[in-house]
Backbone as CSV, one residue per row, in Angstrom:
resi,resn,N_x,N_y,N_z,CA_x,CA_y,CA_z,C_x,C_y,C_z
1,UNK,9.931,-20.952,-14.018,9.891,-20.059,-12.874,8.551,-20.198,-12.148
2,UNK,8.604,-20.203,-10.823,7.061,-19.649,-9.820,7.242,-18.915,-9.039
3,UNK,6.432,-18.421,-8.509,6.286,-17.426,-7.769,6.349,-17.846,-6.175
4,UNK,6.713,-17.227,-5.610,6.608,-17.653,-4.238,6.713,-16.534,-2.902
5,UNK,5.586,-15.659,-2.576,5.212,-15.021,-2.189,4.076,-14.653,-1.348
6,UNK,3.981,-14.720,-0.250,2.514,-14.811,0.272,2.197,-15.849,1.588
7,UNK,1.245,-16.225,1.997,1.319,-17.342,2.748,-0.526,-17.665,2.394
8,UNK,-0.696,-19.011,2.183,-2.386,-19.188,1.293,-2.954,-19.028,2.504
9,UNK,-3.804,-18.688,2.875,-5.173,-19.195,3.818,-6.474,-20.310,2.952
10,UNK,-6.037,-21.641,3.405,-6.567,-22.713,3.200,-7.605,-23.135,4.412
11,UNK,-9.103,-22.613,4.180,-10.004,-22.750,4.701,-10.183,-21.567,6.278
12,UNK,-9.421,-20.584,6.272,-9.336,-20.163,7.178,-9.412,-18.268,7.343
13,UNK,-9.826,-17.821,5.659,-10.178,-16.796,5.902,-11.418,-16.338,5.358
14,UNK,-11.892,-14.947,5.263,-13.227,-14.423,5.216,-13.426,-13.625,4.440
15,UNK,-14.728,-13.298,3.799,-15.077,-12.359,3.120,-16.288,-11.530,3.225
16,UNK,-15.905,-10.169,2.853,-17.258,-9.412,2.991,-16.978,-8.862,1.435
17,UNK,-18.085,-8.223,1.155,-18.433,-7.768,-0.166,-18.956,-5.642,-0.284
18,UNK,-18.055,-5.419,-1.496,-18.733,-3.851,-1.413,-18.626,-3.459,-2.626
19,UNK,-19.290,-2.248,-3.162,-19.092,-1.665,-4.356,-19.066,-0.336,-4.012
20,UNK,-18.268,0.262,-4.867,-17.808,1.644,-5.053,-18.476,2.925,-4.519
21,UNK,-19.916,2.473,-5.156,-21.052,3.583,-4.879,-21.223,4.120,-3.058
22,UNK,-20.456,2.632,-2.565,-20.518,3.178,-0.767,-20.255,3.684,-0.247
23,UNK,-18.810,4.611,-0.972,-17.905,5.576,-0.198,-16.611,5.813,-0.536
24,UNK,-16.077,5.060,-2.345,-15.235,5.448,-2.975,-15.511,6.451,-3.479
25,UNK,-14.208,7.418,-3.602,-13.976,8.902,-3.932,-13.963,8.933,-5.031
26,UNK,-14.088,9.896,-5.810,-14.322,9.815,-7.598,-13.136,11.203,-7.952
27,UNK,-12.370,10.560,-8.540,-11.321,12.053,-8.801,-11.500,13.308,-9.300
28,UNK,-10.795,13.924,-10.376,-11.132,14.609,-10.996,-11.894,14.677,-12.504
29,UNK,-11.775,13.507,-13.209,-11.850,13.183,-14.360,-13.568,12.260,-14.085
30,UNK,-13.583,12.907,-12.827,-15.435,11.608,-12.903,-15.079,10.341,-12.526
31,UNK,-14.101,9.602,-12.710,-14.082,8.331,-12.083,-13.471,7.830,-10.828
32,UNK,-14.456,6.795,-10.383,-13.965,6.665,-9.155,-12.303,6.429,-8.715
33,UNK,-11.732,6.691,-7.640,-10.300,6.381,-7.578,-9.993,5.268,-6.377
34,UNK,-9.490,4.014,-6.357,-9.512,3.183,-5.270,-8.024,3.490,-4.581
35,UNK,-7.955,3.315,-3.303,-6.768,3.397,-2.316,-5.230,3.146,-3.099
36,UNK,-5.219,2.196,-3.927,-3.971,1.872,-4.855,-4.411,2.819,-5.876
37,UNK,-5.108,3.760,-5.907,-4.800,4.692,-7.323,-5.686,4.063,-8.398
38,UNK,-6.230,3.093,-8.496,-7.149,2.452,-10.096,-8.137,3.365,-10.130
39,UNK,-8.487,3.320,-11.335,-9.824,4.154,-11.881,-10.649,3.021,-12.583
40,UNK,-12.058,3.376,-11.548,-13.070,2.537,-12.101,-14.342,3.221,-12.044
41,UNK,-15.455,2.505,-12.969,-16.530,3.394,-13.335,-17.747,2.188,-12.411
42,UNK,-19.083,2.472,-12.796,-19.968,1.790,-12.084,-21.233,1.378,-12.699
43,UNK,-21.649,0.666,-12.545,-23.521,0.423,-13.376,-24.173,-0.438,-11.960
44,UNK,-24.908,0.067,-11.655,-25.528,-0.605,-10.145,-24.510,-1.133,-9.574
45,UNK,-24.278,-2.159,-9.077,-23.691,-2.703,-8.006,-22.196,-3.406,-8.659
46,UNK,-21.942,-3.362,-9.915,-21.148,-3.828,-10.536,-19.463,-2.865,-11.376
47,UNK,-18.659,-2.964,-10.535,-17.532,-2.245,-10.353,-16.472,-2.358,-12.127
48,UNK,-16.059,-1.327,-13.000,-15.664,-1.944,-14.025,-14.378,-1.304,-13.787
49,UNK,-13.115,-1.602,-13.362,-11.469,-1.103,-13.232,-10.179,-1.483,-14.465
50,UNK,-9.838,-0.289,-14.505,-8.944,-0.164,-15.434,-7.518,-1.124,-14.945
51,UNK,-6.837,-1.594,-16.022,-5.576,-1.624,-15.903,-5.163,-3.340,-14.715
52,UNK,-6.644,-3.728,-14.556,-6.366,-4.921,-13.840,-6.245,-6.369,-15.124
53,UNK,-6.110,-7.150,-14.002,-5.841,-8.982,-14.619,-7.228,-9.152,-15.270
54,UNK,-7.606,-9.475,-16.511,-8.952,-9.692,-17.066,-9.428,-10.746,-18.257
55,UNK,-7.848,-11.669,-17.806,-8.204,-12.923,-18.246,-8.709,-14.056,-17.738
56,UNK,-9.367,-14.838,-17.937,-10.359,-15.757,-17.160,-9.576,-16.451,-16.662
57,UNK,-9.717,-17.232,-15.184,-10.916,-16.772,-14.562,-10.579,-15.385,-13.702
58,UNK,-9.757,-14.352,-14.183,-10.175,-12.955,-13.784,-10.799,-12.074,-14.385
59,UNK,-10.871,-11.132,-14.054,-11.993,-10.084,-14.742,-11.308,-8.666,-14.244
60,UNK,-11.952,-7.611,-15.732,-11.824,-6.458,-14.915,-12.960,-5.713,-13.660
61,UNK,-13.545,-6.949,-13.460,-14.673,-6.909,-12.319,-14.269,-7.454,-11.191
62,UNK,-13.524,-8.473,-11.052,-12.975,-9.003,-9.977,-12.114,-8.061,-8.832
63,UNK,-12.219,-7.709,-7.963,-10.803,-6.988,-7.543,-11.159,-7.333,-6.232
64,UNK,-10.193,-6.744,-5.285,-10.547,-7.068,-3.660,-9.683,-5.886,-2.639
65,UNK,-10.209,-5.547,-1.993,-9.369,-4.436,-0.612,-8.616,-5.257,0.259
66,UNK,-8.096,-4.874,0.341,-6.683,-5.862,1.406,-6.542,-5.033,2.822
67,UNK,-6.933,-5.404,4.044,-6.788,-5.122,5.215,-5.611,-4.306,5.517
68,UNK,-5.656,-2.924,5.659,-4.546,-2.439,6.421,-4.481,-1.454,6.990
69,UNK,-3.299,-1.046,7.953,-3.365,-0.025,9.308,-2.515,1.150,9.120
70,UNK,-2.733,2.236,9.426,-1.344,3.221,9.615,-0.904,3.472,8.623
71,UNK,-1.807,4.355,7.789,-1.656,5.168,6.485,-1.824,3.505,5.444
72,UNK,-2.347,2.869,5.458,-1.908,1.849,4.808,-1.009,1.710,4.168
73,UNK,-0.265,0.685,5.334,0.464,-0.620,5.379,1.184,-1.333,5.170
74,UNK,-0.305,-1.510,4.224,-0.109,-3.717,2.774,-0.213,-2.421,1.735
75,UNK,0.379,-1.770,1.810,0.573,-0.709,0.178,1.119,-1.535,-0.294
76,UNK,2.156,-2.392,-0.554,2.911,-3.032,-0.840,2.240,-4.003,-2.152
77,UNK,1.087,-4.709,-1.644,-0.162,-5.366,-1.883,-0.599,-5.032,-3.680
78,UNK,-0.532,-3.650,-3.957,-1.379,-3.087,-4.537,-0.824,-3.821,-6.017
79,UNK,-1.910,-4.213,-6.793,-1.483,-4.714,-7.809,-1.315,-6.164,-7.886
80,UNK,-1.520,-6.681,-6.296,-1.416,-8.193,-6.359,-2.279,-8.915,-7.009
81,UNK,-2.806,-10.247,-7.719,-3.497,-10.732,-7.762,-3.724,-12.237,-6.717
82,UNK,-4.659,-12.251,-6.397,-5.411,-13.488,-5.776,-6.308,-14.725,-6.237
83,UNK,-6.298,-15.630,-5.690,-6.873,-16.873,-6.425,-7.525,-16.959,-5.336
84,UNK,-9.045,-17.124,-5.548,-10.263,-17.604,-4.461,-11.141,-18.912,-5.298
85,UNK,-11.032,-19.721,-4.221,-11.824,-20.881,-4.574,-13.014,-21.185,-3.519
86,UNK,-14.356,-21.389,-3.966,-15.377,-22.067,-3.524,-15.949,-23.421,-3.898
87,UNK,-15.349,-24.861,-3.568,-15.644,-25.881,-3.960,-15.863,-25.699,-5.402
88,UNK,-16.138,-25.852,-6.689,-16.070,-25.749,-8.004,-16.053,-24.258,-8.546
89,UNK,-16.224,-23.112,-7.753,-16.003,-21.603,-8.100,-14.759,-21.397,-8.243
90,UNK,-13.919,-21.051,-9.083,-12.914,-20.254,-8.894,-12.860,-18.667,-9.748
91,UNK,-12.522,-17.832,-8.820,-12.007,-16.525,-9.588,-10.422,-16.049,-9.330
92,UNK,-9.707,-15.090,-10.026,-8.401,-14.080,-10.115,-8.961,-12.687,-9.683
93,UNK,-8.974,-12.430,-8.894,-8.882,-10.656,-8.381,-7.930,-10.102,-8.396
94,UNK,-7.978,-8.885,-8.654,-6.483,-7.780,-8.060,-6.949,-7.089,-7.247
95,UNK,-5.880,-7.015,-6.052,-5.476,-5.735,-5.368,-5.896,-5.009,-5.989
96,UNK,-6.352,-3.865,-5.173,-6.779,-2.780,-5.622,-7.098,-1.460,-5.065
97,UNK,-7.211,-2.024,-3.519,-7.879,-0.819,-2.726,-7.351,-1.664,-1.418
98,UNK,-7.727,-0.668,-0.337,-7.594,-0.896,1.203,-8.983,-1.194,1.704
99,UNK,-8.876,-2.154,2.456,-9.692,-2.303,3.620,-9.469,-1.824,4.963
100,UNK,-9.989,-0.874,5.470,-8.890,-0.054,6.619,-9.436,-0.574,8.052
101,UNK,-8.593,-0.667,8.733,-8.727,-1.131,10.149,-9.069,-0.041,11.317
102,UNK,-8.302,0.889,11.017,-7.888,2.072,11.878,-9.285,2.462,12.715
103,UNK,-9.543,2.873,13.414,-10.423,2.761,14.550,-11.653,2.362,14.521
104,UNK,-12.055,0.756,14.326,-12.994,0.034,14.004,-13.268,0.748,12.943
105,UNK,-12.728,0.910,11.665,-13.939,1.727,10.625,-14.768,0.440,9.448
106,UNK,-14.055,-0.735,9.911,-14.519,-1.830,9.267,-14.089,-2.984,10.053
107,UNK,-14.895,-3.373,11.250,-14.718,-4.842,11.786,-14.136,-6.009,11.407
108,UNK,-14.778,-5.980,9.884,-14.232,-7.412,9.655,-12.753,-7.886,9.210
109,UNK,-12.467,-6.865,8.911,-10.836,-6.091,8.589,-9.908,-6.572,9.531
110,UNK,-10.246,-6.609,10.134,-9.236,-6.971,11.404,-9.060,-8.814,11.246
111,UNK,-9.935,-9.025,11.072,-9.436,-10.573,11.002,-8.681,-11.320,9.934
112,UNK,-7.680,-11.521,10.595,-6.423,-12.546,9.648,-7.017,-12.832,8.593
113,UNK,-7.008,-13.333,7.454,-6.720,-13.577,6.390,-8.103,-13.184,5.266
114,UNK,-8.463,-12.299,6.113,-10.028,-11.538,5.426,-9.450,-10.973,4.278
115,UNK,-10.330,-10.776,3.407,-10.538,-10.020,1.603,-11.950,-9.244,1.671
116,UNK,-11.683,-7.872,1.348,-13.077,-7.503,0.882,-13.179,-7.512,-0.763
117,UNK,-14.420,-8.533,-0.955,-14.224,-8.786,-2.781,-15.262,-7.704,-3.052
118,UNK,-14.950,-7.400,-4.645,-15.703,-6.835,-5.512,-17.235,-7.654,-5.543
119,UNK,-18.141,-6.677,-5.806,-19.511,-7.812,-5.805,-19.516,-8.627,-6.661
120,UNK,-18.841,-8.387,-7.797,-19.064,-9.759,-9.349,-18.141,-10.776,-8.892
121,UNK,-17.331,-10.412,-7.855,-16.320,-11.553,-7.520,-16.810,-12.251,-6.622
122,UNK,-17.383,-11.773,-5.699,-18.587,-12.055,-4.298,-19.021,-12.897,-5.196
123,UNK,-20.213,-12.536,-6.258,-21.353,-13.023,-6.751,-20.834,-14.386,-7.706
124,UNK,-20.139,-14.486,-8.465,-19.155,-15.704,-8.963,-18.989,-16.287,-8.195
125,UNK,-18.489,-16.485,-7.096,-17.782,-17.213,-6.179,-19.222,-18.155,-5.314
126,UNK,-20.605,-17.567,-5.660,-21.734,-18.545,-5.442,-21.770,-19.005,-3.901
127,UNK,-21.360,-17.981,-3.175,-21.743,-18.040,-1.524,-23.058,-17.887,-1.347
128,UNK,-23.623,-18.556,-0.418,-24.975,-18.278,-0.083,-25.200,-17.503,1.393
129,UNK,-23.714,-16.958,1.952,-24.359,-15.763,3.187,-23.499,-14.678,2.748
130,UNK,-24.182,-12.958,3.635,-22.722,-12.017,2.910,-21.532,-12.468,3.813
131,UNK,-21.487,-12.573,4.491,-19.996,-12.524,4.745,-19.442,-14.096,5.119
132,UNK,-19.313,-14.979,4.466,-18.554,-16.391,4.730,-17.405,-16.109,5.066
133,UNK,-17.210,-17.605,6.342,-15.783,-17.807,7.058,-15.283,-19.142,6.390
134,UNK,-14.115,-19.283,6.824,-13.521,-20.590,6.204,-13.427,-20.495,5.122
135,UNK,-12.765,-19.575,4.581,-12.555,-19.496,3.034,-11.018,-19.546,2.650
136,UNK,-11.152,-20.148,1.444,-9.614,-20.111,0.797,-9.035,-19.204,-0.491
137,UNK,-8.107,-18.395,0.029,-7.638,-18.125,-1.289,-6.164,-17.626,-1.301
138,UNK,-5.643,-17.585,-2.447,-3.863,-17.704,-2.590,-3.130,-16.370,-3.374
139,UNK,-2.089,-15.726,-3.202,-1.630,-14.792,-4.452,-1.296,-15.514,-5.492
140,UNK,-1.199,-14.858,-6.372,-0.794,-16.150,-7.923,-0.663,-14.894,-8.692
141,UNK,0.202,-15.037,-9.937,0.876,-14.118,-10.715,-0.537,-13.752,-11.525
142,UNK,-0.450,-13.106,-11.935,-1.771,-12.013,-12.758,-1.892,-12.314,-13.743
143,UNK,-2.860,-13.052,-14.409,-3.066,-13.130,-16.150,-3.414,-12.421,-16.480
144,UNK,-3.096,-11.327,-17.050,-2.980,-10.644,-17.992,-2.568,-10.512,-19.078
145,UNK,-3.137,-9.170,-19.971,-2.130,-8.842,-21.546,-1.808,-7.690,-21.713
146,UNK,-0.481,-7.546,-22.371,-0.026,-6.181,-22.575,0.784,-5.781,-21.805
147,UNK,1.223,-4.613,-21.668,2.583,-4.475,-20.991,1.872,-3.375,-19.518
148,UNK,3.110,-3.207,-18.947,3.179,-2.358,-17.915,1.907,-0.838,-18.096
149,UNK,1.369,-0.674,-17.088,0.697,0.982,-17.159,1.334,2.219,-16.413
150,UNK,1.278,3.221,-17.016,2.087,3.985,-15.737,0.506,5.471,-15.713
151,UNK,0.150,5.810,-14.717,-0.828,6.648,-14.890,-0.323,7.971,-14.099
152,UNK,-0.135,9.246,-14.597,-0.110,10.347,-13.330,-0.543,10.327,-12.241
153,UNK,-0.107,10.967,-10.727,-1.037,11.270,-9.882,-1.579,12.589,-9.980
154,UNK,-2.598,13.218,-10.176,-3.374,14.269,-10.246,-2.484,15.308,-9.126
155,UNK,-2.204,16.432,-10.351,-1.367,17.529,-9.323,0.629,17.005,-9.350
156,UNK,0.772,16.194,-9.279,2.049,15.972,-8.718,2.987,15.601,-10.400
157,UNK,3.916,16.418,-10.661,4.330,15.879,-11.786,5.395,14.972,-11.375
158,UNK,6.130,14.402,-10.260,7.237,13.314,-9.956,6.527,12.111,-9.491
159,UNK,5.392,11.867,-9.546,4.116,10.666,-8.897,3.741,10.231,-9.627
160,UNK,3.397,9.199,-10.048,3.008,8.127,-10.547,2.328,6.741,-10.009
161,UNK,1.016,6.512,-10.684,1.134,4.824,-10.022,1.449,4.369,-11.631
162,UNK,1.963,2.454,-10.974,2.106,1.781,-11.681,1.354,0.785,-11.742
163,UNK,0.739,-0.094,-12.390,-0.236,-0.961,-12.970,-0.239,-1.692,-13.793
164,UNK,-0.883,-2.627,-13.955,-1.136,-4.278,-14.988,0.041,-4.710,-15.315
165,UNK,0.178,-5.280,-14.058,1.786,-5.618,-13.806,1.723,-7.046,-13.336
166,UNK,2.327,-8.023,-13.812,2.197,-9.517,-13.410,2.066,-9.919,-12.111
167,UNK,3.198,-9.248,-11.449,3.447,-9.049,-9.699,3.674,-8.118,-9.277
168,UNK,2.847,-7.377,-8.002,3.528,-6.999,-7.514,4.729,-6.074,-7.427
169,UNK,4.992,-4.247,-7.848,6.200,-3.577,-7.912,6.513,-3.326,-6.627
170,UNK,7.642,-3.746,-6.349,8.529,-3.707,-5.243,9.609,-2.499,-4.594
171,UNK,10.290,-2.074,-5.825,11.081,-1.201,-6.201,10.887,-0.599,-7.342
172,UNK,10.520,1.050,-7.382,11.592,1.796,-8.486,12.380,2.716,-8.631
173,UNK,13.440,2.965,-9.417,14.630,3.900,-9.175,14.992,4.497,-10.848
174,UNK,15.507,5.368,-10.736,15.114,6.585,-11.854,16.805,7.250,-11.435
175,UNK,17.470,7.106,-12.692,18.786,8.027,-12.483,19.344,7.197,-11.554
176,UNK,19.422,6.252,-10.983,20.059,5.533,-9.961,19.365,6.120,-8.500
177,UNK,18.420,6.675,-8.880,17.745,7.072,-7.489,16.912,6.450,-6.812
178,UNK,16.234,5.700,-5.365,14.748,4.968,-5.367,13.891,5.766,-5.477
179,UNK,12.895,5.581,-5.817,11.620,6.198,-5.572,10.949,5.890,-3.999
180,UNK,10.051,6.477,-4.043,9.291,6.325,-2.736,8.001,6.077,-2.775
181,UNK,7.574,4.687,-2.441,6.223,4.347,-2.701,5.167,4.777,-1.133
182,UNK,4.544,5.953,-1.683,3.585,6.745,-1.200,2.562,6.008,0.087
183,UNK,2.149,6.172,0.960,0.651,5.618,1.340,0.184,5.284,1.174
184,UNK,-0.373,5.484,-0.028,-1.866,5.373,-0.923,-1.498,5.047,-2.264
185,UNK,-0.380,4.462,-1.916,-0.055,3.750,-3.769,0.888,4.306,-4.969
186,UNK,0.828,5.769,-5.204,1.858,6.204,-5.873,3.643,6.455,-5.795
187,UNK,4.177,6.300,-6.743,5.507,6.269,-6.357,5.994,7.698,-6.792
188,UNK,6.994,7.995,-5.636,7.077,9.592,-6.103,8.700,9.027,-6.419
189,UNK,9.054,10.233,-7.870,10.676,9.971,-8.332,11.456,10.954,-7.347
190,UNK,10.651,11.889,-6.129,11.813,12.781,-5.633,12.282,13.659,-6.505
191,UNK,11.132,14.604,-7.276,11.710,15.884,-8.071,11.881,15.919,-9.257
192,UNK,12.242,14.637,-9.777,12.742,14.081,-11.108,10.743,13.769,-11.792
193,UNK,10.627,14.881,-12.983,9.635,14.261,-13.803,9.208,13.248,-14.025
194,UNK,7.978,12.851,-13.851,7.719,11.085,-14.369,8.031,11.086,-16.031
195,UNK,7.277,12.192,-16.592,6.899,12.098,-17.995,8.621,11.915,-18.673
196,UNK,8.819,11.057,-19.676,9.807,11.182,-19.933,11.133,10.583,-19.282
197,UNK,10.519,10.149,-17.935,11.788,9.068,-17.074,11.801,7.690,-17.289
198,UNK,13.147,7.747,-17.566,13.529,5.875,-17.584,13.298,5.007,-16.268
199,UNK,12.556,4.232,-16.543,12.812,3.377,-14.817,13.095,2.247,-14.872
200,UNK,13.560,1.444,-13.745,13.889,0.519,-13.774,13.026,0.362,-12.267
201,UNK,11.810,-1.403,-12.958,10.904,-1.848,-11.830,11.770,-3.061,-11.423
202,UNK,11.357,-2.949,-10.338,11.696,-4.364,-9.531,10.487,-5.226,-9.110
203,UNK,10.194,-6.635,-9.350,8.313,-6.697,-8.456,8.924,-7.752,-7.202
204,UNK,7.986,-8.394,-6.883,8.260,-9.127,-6.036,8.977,-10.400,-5.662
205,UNK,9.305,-11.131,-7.189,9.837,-11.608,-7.484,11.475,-11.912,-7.584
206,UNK,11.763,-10.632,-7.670,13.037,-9.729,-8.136,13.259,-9.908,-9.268
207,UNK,11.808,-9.734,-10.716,12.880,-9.784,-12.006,13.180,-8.488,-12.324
208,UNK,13.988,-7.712,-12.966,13.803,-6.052,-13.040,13.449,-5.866,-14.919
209,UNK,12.875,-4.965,-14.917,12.648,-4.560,-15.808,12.753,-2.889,-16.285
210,UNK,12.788,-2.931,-17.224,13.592,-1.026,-17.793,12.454,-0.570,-18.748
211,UNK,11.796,0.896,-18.925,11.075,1.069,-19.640,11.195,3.180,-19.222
212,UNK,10.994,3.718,-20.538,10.639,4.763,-20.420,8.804,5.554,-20.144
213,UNK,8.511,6.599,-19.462,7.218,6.798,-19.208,7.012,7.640,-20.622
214,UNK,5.803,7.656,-21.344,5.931,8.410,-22.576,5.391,9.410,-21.487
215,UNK,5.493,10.557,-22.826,5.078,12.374,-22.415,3.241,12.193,-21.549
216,UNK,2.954,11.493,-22.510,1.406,11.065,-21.339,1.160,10.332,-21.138
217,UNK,1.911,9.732,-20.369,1.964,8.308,-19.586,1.345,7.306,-20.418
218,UNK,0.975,6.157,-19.811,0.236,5.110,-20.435,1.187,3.934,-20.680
219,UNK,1.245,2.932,-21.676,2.464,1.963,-21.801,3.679,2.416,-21.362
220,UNK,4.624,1.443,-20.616,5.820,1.470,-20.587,6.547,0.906,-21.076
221,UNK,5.634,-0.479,-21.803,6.641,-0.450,-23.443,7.108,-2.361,-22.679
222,UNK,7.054,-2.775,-21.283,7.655,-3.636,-20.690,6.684,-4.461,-19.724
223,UNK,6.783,-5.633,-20.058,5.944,-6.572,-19.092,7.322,-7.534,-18.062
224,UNK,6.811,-7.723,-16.726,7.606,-8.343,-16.578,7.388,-9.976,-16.534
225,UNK,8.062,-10.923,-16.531,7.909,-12.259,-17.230,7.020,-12.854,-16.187
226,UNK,6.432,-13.826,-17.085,4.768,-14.738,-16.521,5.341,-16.142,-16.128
227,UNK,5.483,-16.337,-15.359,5.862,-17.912,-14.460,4.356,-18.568,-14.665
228,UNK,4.555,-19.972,-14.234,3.679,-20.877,-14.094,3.659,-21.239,-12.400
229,UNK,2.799,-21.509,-12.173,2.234,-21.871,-10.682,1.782,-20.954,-9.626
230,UNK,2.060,-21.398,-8.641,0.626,-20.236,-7.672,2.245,-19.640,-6.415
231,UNK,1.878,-18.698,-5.791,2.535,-17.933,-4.738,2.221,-18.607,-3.755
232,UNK,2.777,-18.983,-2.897,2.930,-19.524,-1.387,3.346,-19.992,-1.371
């Protein structure tokens, strides 16, 4: 199986660089919360996120904001992983957060095939200006280990995000019902409890997979299957 999803930007997109401390929100529990819902903590300039791709060459340091408009967007995005190459650099990032467009609140956002990387991913990747053009990088299925995450949304008992997921969740439906994937990343079941619901994911791919949420979330017990080769 491969993946085939995406379209690469081969020499033709950009990057700027940020860390958390600039103006990510920190929830209730003390840790920061990114636009897709991840929880990550901080030590100077260096971002540490739960529940991402963190097998080499990814990291749970790697991640990147994905450009988008109108409540964001590329929600869709969240959970993706990416392949960035700099002549002998390569790293794996995940989706993770938004880069928002909406009334100039970030310039560089706006341009086609831009990434805002994590700084350890910035800093790996061995650029010598902050923001380089002509850059390449691709979606590609997520190396990871372990199965599916499912985390509450704070306050909402039918919300949920989902996480450390190979590709991409596309669809989920509960009782034969869809869910509704939120703005900002969470999927609401429409009334129906997360804790304790069977779901059935769909990713981008279309493989589906079935798993129950335990009473406090966390494993869903289900990974969905790891192809060989890159998205585009």
């Amino acid at each position: 199986m491969t993946c085939n999803y995406g379209t690469a930007t081969n020499g033709s997109g950009s990057f700027t660089y940020y860390y958390f401390g600039q103006g990510t929100a920190k929830g209730a529990n003390g840790k920061y919360q990114t636009a897709c819902g991840y929880l990550g903590t901080e030590a100077g300039m260096t971002d540490t996120v739960e529940n991402t791709a963190s097998t080499s060459p990814a990291s749970d340091t790697y991640f990147a904001a994905i450009p988008g408009s109108n409540n964001f967007n590329t929600v869709n995005d969240c959970g993706a992983c990416v392949e960035i190459t700099n002549g002998g650099n390569k790293v794996i990032a995940t989706i993770i957060d938004e880069c928002p467009t909406d009334n100039g609140q970030n310039p560089a956002c706006t341009a086609a095939g831009h990434l805002d990387l994590s700084y350890a991913a910035w800093k790996a990747l061995n650029y010598n200006v902050g923001n380089p053009s002509g850059t390449t990088w691709k979606f590609v299925a997520c190396p990871l280990t372990g199965n599916i995450q499912t985390i509450q949304k704070s306050g909402n008992t039918d919300q949920l995000y989902i996480q450390n997921t190979v590709f991409p969740v596309t669809g989920v439906s509960v009782n034969g019902q869809a869910a509704t994937h939120l703005s900002y990343g969470a999927w609401s079941l429409n009334g129906t409890d997360a804790a304790g619901a069977t779901l059935i994911l769909t990713d981008t791919e279309g493989h589906k997979v079935s798993g129950t949420v335990p009473s406090g979330f966390g494993d869903l017990g289900v990974q969905f299957p790891s192809p060989t080769g890159s998205c585009q």
